[in-house]
C-alpha positions in Angstrom: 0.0 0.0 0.0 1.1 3.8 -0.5 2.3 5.9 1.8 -1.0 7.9 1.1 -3.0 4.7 0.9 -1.6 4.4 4.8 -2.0 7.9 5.4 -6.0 8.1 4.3 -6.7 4.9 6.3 -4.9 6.0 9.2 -6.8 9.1 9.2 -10.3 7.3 8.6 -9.4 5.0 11.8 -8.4 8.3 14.0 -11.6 10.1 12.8 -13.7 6.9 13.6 -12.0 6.7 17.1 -12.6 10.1 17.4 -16.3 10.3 16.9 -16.9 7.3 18.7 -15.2 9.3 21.9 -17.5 12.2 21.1 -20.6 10.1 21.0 -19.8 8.0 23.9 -18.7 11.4 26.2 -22.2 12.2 25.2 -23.9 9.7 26.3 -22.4 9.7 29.7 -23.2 13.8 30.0 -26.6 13.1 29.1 -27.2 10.4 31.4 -25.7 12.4 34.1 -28.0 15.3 33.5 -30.7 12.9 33.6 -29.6 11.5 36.7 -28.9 14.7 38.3 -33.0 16.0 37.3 -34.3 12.5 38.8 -32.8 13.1 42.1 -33.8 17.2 42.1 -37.1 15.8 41.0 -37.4 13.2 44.1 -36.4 15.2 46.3 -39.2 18.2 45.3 -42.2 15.5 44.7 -43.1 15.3 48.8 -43.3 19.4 48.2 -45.8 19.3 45.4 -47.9 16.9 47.0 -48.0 18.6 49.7 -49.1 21.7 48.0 -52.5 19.9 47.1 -53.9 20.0 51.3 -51.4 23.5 51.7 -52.2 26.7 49.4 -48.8 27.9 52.0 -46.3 25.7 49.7 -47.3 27.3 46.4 -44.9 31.1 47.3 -42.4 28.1 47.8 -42.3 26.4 44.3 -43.1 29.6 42.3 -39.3 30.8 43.9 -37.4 27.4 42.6 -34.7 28.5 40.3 -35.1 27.5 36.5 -33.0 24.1 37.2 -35.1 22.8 39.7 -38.7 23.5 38.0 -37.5 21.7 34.9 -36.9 18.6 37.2 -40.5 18.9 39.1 -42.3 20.4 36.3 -43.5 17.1 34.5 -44.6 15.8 38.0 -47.0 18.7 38.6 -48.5 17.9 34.8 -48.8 14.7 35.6 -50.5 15.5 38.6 -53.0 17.8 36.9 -55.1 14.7 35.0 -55.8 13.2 38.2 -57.0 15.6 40.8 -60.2 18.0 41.0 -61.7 20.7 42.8 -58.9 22.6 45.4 -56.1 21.3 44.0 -56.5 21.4 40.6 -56.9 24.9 41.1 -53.6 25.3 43.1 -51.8 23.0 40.3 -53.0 25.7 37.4 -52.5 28.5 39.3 -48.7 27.3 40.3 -48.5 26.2 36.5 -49.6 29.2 35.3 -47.4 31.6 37.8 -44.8 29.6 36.2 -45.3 30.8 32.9 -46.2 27.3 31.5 -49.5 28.4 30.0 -47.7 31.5 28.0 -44.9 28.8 27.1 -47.8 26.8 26.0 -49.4 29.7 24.2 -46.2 30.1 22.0 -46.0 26.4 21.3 -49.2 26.5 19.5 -47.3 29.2 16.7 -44.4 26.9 16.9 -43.2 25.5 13.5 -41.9 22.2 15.1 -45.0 19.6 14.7 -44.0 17.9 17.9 -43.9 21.3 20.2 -47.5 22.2 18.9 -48.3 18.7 20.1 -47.2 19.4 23.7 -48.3 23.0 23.6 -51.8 21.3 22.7 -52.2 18.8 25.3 -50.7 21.0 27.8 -53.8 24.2 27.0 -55.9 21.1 27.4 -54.8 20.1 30.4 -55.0 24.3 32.0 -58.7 23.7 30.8 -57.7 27.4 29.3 -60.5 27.9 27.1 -59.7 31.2 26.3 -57.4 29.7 23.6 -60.2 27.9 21.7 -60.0 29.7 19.0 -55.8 28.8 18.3 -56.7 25.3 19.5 -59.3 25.3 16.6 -57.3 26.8 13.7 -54.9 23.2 14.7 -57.8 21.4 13.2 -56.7 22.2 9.5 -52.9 21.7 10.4 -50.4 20.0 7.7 -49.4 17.2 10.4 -51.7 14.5 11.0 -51.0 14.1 14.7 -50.9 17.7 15.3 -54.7 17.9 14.0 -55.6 14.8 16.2 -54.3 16.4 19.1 -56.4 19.4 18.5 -59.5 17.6 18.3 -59.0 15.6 21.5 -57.9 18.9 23.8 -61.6 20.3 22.2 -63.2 17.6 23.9 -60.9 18.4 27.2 -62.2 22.1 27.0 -65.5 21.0 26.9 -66.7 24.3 25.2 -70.0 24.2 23.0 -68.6 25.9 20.8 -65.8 23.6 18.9 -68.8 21.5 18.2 -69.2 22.9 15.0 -65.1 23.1 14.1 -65.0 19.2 15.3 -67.6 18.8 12.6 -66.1 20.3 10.4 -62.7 18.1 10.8 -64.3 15.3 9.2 -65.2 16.7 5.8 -62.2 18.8 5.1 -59.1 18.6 2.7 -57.3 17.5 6.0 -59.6 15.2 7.8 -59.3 13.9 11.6 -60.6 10.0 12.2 -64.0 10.2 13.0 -63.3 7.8 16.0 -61.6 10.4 17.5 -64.1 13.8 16.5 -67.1 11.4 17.9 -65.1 11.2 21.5 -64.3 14.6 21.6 -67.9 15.5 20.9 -69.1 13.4 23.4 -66.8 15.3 25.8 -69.4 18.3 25.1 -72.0 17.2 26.5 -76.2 18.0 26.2 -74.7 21.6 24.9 -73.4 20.6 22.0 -76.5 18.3 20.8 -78.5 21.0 19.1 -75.1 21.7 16.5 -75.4 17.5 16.1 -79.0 17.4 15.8 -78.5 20.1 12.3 -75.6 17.8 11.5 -77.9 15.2 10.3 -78.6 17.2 7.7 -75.4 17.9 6.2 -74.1 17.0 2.9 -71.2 14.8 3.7 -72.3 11.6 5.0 -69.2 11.1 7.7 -70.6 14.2 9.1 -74.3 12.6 9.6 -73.1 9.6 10.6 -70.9 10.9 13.7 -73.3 13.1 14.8 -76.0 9.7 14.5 -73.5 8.1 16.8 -72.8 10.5 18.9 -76.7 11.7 19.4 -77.6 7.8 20.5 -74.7 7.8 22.9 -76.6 10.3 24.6 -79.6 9.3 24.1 -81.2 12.1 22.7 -85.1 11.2 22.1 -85.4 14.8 20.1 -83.4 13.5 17.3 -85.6 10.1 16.9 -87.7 11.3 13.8 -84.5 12.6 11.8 -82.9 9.2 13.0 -85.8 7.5 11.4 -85.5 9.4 8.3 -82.0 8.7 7.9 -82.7 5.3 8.1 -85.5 5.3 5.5 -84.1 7.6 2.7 -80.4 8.2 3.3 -78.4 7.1 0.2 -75.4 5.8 2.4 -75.1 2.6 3.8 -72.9 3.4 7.1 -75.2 6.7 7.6 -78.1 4.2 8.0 -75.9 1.6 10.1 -75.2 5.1 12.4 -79.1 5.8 12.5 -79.8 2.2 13.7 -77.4 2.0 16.3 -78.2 5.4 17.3 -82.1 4.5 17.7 -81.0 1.4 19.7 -79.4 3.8 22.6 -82.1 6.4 22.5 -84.2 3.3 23.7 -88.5 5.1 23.1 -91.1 2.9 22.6 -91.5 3.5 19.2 -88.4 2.5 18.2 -88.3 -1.6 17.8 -91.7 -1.4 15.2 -88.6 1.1 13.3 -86.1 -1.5 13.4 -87.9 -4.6 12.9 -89.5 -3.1 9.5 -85.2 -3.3 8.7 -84.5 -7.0 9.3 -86.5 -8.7 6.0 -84.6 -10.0 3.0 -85.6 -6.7 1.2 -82.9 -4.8 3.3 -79.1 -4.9 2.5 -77.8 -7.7 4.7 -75.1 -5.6 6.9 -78.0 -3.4 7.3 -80.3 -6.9 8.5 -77.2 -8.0 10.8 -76.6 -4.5 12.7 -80.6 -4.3 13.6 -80.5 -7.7 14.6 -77.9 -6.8 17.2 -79.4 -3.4 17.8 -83.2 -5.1 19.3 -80.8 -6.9 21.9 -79.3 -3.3 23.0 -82.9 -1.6 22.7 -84.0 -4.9 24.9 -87.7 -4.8 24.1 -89.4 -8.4 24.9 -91.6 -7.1 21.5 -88.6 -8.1 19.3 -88.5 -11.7 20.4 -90.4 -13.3 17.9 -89.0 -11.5 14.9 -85.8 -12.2 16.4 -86.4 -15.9 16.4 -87.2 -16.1 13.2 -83.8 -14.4 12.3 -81.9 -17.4 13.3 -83.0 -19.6 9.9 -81.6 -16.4 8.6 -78.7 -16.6 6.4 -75.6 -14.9 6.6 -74.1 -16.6 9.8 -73.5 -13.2 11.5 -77.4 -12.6 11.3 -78.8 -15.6 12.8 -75.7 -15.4 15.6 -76.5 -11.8 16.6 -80.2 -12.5 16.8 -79.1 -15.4 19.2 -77.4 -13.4 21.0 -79.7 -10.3 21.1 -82.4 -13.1 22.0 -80.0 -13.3 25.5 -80.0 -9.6 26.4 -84.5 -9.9 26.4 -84.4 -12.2 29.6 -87.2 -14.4 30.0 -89.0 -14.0 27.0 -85.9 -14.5 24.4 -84.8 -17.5 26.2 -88.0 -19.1 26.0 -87.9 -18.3 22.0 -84.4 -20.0 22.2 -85.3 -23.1 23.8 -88.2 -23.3 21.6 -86.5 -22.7 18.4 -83.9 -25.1 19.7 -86.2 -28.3 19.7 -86.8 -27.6 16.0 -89.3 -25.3 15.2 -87.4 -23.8 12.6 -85.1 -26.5 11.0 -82.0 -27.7 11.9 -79.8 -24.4 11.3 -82.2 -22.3 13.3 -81.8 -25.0 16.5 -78.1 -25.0 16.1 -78.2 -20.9 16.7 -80.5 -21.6 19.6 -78.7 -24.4 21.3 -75.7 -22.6 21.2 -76.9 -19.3 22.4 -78.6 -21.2 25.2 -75.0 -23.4 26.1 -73.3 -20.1 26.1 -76.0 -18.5 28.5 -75.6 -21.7 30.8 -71.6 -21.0 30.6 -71.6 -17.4 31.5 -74.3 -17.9 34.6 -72.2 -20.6 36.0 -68.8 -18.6 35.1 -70.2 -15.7 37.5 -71.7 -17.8 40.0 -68.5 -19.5 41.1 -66.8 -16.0 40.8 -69.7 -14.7 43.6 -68.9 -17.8 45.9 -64.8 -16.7 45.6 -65.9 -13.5 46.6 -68.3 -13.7 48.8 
């Protein structure tokens, strides 16, 4: 090899060697400061709890020096999620004294997706709803996660009025999963229903069909004639799957003669198999007859949920059971029946022996 052959390896090994001793002094500094905030941050914990039954230790940790918040200041975040009333209030009033919420208030301008994220959850957590509207202009940001984060500190601020923005959310260029836009609408409570209840008008069908969810999750009855509607003449099939489940939870008297018109051949079968499980939620003993005759039903998943919803009417779908499962209805039929019936037998047994462990 040449001397500059040698010279250019030699060099490659000592620059190697070199940035090995960088990375590994690193690592060692950065555990150290991590080891050093761990033990600041033990020994301030027994100070902020203490803080939540004595307003007296808040002057205290409003004075720490910058070094010594940064190791306790995750711990009194933490802390906020999980505690109410009096010391909640001392927790955002020490947070805010801090200058966390202002921090947090320039996070949400940040241009670093992950900082907006934090800023976010952190607004969320003050409860500062005074920052709605920043929280809301999130919803249409570039970064997936940023958005979702948006949505779900709405729901924390509980505020009527990002029921309309949440909506919103799901029929925009930049969407947010309607999973989590249905949770964060539940979050808002009886105040928000009237913006759902015009939602079931609106053009985009992910739109209708969240506010259908969310409307039966809290069971509001006012919405039963535009849930019916949707169910008749809606063009979409998961707006009508909404409706039904929706009608299920809002649970009036009316509402099994609805559903049961659903479950005949002339209906798409998804549409059959989610109103079959739907009577067994609503729990009217009215259903058990059409019910029985579901389970000489095909598809499979038709016939099993109308066992199954057959289960949840008590006295008057078992005795349906146990006489479609001596053979009323054919062979297939009993097979449901029997099965539902074994399974019920299971499950009573199963809970019985778990009430004589625990007595």
């Amino acid at each position: 090899m040449s001397s500059v052959g040698s010279a250019v390896v030699l060099a490659g090994a000592v620059s190697s060697l070199v940035l090995g001793l960088l990375i590994t002094v690193h690592h060692v500094a950065s555990a150290r400061r991590r080891a050093r905030r761990e033990h600041e941050a033990q020994r301030l914990r027994p100070l902020v709890f203490r803080l939540l039954g004595d307003p007296e230790v808040l002057s205290e940790l409003v004075a720490l020096d910058h070094r010594a918040w940064g190791a306790v200041e995750p711990t009194v975040i933490s802390l906020l999620g999980n505690v109410s009333g009096a010391a909640r209030e001392l927790l955002v009033e020490l947070l805010t004294r801090r200058g966390v919420l202002d921090s947090a208030r320039r996070g949400l301008r940040s241009r670093r997706a992950h900082l907006r994220i934090e800023a976010v959850r952190v607004v969320g957590l003050l409860r500062s709803s005074e920052d709605l509207p920043q929280v809301v202009s999130l919803m249409g940001d570039p970064r997936a996660e940023v958005r979702v984060a948006a949505a779900r500190t709405l729901g924390v601020l509980a505020d009527a009025r990002a029921a309309r923005p949440l909506l919103g959310g799901l029929s925009c260029s930049r969407p947010v999963p309607p999973h989590v836009v249905a949770h964060a609408l539940l979050a808002l409570g009886a105040a928000a229903h009237p913006v759902l209840v015009d939602a079931l008008n609106h053009p985009h069908a992910t739109v209708r069909a969240v506010a259908a969810e969310v409307l039966g999750c809290g069971g509001v009855v006012a919405a039963f004639p535009l849930l019916v509607r949707l169910l008749h003449e809606d063009a979409e099939l998961p707006v009508r799957l909404a409706a039904v489940r929706a009608l299920a939870r809002t649970g009036t008297p009316a509402t099994a003669p609805v559903l049961i018109r659903f479950v005949g051949r002339g209906s798409p079968d998804e549409l059959r198999i989610v109103v079959a499980e739907a009577l067994g939620v609503l729990g009217d003993p009215a259903a058990a007859d059409t019910l029985g005759f579901l389970l000489a039903e095909e598809p499979h998943r038709l016939a099993h949920n109308a066992s199954r919803s057959l289960l949840r009417l008590g006295d008057h779908g078992r005795d349906t059971l146990a006489s479609v499962a001596g053979g009323s209805l054919g062979a297939a039929a009993a097979a449901h029946a029997a099965e539902a019936l074994a399974w019920d037998q299971i499950t009573h047994a199963r809970l019985a022996a778990a009430a004589r462990s625990h007595p």
